[in-house]
N, C-alpha and C positions, 0 to 999 in steps of 0.2 A: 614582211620580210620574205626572201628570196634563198630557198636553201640549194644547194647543188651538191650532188655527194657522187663518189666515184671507189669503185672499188671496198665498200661497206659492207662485210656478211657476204649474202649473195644475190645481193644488188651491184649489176656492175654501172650503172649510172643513175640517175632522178634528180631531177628540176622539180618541184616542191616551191609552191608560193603560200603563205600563212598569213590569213589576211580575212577577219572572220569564219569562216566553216573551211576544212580544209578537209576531204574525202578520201582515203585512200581504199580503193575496192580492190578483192582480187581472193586467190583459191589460198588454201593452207597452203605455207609454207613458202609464200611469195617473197618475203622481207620485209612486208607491211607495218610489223609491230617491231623490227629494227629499226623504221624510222622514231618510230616513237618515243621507245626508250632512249634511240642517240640521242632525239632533242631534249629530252629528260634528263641524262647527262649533261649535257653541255651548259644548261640553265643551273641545273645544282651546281656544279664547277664554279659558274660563274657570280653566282648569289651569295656560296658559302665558301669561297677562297681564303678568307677571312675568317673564319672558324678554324680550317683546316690548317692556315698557315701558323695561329697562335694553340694550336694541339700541337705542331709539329716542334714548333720552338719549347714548350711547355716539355716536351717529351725528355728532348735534348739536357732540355736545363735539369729536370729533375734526376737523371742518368748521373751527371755532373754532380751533382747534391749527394744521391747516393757512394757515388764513388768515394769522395771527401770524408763522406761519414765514416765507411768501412776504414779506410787510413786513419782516421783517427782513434777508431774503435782499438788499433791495434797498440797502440801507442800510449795511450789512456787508460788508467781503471775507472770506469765511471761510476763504479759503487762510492768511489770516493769525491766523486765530481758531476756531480745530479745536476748541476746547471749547465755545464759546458755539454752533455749529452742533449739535455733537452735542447739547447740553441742550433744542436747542428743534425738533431733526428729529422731526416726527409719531412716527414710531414709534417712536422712543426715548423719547418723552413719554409715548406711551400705555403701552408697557411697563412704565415708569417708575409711571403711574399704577396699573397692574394688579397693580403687586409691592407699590409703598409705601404708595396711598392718597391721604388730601391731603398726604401730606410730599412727594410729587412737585411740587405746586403752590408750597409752600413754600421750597422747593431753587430753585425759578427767581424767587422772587418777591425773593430773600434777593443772587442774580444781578445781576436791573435795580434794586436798590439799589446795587450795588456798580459796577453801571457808570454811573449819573446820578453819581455823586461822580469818576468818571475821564473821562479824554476817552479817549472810541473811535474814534468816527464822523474815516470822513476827508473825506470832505465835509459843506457847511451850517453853519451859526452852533452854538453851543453851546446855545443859546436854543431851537432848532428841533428840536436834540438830546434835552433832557429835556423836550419836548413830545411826542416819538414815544415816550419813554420812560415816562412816566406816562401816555400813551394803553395801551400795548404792556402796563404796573403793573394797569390798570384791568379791562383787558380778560380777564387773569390768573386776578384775583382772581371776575370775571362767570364764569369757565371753574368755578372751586371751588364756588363758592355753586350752580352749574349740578349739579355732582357731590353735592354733601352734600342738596342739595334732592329730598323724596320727591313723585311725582306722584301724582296724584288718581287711584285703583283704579279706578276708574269710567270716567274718560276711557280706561284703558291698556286695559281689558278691550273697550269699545269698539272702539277702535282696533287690536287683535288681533281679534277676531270680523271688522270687513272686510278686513282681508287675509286671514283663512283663509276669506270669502266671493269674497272673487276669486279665490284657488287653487281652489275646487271646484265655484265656477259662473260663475267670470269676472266676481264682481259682479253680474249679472242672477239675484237673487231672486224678486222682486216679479212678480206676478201682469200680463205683459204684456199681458193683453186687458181687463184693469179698473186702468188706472193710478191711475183719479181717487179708489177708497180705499185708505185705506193698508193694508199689510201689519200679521198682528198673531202674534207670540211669544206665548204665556203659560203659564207651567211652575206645576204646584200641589202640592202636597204636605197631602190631607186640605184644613181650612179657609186654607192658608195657602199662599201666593202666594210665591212664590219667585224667580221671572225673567218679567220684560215686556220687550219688543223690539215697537217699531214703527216702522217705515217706510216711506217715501214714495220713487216712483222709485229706489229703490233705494237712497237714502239714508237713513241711521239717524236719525231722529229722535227716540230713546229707546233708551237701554240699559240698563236696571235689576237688575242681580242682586242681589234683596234679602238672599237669605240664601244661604250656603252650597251649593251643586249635590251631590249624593249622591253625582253619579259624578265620578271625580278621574279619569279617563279615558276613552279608547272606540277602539276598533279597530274597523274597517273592511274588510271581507274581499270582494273583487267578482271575484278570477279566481286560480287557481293557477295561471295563465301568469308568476306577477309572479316565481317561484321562477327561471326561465329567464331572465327581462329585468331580474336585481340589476344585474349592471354597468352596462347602459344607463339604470339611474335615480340608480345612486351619481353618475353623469355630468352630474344631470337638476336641477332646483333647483324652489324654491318660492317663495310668493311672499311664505311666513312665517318660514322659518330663517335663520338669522344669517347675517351674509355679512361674511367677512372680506376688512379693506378692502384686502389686498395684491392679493386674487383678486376683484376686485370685474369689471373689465376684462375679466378669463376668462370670468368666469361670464354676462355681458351676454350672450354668445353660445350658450348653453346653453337647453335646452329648457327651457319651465316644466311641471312636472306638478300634479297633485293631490295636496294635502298628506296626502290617507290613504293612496294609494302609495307614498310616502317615510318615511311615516309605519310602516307595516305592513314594509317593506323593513328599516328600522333594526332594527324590533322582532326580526325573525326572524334578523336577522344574529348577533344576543345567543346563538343556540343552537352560536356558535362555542365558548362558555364556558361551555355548561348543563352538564358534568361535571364540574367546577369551584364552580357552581354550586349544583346541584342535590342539595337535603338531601330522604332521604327521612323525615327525624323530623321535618322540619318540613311536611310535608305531608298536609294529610287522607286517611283512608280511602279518600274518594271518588275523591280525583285520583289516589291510586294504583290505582285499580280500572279508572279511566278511561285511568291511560296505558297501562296492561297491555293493555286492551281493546284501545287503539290500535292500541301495539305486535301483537298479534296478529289485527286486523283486515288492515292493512299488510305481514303479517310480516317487521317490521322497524323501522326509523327514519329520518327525515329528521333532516339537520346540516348546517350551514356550514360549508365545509371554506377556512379564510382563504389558504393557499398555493392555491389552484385557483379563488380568487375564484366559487363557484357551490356550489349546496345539490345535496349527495348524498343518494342513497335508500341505505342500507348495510341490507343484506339480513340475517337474524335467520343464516343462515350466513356471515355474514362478505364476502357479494359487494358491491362498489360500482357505482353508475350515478349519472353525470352528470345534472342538470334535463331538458336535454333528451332523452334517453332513459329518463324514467320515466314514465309513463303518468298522465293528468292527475288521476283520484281517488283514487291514492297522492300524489299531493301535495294535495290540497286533504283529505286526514285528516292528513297530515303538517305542515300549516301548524299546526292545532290542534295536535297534538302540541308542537311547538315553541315554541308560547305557552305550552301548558302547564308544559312542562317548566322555561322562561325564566322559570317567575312573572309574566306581563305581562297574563294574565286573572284579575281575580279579581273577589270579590265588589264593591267599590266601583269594576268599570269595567264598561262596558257594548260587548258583542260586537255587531255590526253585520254580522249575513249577504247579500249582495246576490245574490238568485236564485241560490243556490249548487247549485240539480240543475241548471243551464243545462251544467254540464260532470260531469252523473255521470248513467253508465245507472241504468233504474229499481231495481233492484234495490240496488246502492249509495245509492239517494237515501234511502231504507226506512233503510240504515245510520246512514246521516248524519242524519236523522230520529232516530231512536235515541237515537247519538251528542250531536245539542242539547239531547234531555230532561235529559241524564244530564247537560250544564253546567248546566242550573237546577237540577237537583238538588243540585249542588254550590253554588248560591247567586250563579250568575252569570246576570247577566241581560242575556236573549239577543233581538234584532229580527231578523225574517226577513222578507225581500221572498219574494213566488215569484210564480210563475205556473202552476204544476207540482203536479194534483191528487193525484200519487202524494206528493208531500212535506207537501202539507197534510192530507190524508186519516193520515199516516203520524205527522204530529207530534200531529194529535187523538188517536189508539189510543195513542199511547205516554206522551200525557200523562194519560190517562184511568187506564193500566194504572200507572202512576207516583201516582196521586193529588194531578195538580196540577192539574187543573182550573179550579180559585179562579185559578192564576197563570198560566192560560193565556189570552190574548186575542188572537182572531182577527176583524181586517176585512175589509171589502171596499173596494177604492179603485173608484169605477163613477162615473162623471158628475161627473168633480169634485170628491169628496168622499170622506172617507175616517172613514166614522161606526159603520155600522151593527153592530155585536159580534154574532160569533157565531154568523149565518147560513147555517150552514156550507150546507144543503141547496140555497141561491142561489148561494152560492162554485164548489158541486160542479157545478153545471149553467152555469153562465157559462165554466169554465174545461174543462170535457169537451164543449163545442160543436164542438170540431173531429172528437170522436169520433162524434157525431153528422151531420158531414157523411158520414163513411166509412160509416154505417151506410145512410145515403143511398144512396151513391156503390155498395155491396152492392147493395141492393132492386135500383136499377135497372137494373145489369147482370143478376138473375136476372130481371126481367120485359121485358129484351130493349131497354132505351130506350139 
């Protein structure tokens, strides 16, 4: 896949091809790890449209449900009328709906028939009575035709892409020093166009997924600190997952995070049940070479351990340590590991590395280097931000010695833009200029200045 973006943050263009290892090199603050969460967005958008579209309707309808209820509330003694409250109390309706479907809607509609032929009401005319009645029939039956009715893919996918645009940029996309063009998406696949997104101030004025997306997921990986801070994010909300409406009130008070942290947090939690889980007949070669390798890089394994709410390192003898007492590049091989083992990386998602030597000495980043050849090899395909010439320098030798060259692509993010493939010997000297201060900062302590 062939991404082109224009006008993003502040990147004002980049051609991006993702197609096993995909490299983006360059200094803080480039737009580098803008790319990465865009594509991160766009794949949640597009995977969970369908979650979002039936919360949104859900939302609607039970707004509807409430409403109805208070109207009747007002109209009714329900100390005298214990059944007709239960049948039309919010949550008993939605429950109602969630078990039966529309016989729930039926069951009440089959109700204020039965109560327009009886006198209820102990105040107002009878007249005024089966006027709220057939308002109360009407509005019923707008709740079912609301439920049975399928929304347009198009709007839902939409409208899930900006909410996961506000969780991971707060809604501020769009290229703030050139407001007046717009932003532009364009996903390609050979001659054929796949996904357009354009927008203005920040607002979507196009969202086209023409065809199918390749990847049915995408992980996000920016710190192995996240092993140490599960509780604090199980606590923590977003601005895209469901929100049930008993704990709607709780949760107003809760922090909001970025949906790849909640998102990666869920993920790794699964390794509560990877014994459980994990078949090794169903698994290739590769990945069993790969998690041995792990396993004996680490000596050992990372797991959720659910009574202790926190990810243990359990040593290949048998010893445990707490998140916080494991050292931070045994968890960040250990996250891997736990995807792997979970099944939650494979070919049809896409791994998203954000500067991951920022927390590995050099010589583990060489590992880890290594380590991401060997998920393409396995047919996963992998984006790496850096800024760190031991990881770039480490991922070219290993993809060379791998013979994947063809599916290696390495940029440069410099001025803006994020185009140029492959330059390694401009990568290497833009990003070793601090070694070249030191080499300075040498001379001219030995010539006395």
């Amino acid at each position: 896949m062939k991404l082109r973006l224009k006008n993003i943050g502040m990147i004002e263009e980049a051609n991006i091809k993702l197609d096993g290892l995909t490299v983006i090199a360059g200094e803080n603050n480039t737009g580098k790890s803008t790319v990465g969460r865009l594509l991160f967005s766009i794949i949640k958008a597009s995977s969970r449209y369908k979650e979002d579209l039936e919360e949104s309707k859900e939302d609607k309808i039970f707004a509807l449900i409430e409403k109805n209820y208070f109207q009747l509330r007002r109209k009714i003694n329900f100390s005298s009328h214990i059944n007709i409250r239960e049948l039309f109390y919010p949550p008993m309706f939605k429950k109602d709906i969630d078990t039966h479907g529309i016989n729930a809607f039926d069951t009440r509609l089959e109700k204020i028939k039965s109560l327009k032929e009886g006198f209820l009401f102990e105040t107002s005319e009878n007249t005024e009575n089966n006027i709220f009645l057939s308002e109360l029939e009407k509005s019923i039956l707008d709740i079912k035709r609301m439920f049975l009715q399928k929304e347009d893919k198009h709007k839902a996918q939409a409208r899930a892409f900006k909410k996961v645009l506000m969780s991971e940029f707060k809604g501020k996309i769009s290229n703030q020093n050139d407001i007046k063009n717009p932003s532009e998406i364009i996903a390609t696949e050979g001659e054929n166009k796949i996904l357009e997104i354009l927008m203005q101030k920040d607002s979507i004025l196009l969202f086209d997924i023409v065809d199918e997306l390749y990847f049915s997921d995408a992980t996000f990986i920016e710190t192995p600190a996240i092993l140490q801070l599960s509780e604090a994010i199980d606590l923590s909300k977003t601005y895209f997952e469901e929100i049930d409406k008993e704990d709607r009130i709780a949760r107003v008070r809760r922090a909001n995070i970025p949906l790849h942290v909640k998102d990666l947090n869920d993920k790794l939690k699964v390794s509560f049940y990877d014994d459980e889980l994990f078949d090794m007949e169903d698994v290739s070669s590769n990945i069993k070479d790969l998690l041995n390798k792990l396993t004996k890089i680490i000596s050992g394994r990372i797991k959720y351990i659910k009574r202790d709410k926190d990810f243990k390192y359990i040593t290949s003898n048998g010893q445990s340590y707490g998140s916080i007492n494991t050292a931070t590049g045994i968890k960040a091989f250990g996250i891997i590991q736990m995807l792997l083992k979970s099944g939650l990386i494979d070919e049809r998602s896409l791994l998203i590395l954000d500067e991951p030597e920022v927390h590995l000495h050099p010589k583990w980043q060489i590992k880890y280097a290594e380590l991401i050849i060997e998920l393409v090899k396995s047919n996963i395909t992998v984006l790496v931000t850096s800024h760190s010439p031991y990881m770039i320098e480490a991922l070219q030798k290993y993809s060379e010695r791998a013979n994947l060259t063809e599916q290696t692509n390495i940029y440069l993010s410099e001025n803006n833009t994020i185009e140029d493939k492959n330059k390694l010997q401009e990568i290497y000297e833009k990003l070793s200029e601090p070694f070249d201060e030191f080499e300075k900062m040498d001379s001219d302590i030995l010539n006395g200045k």
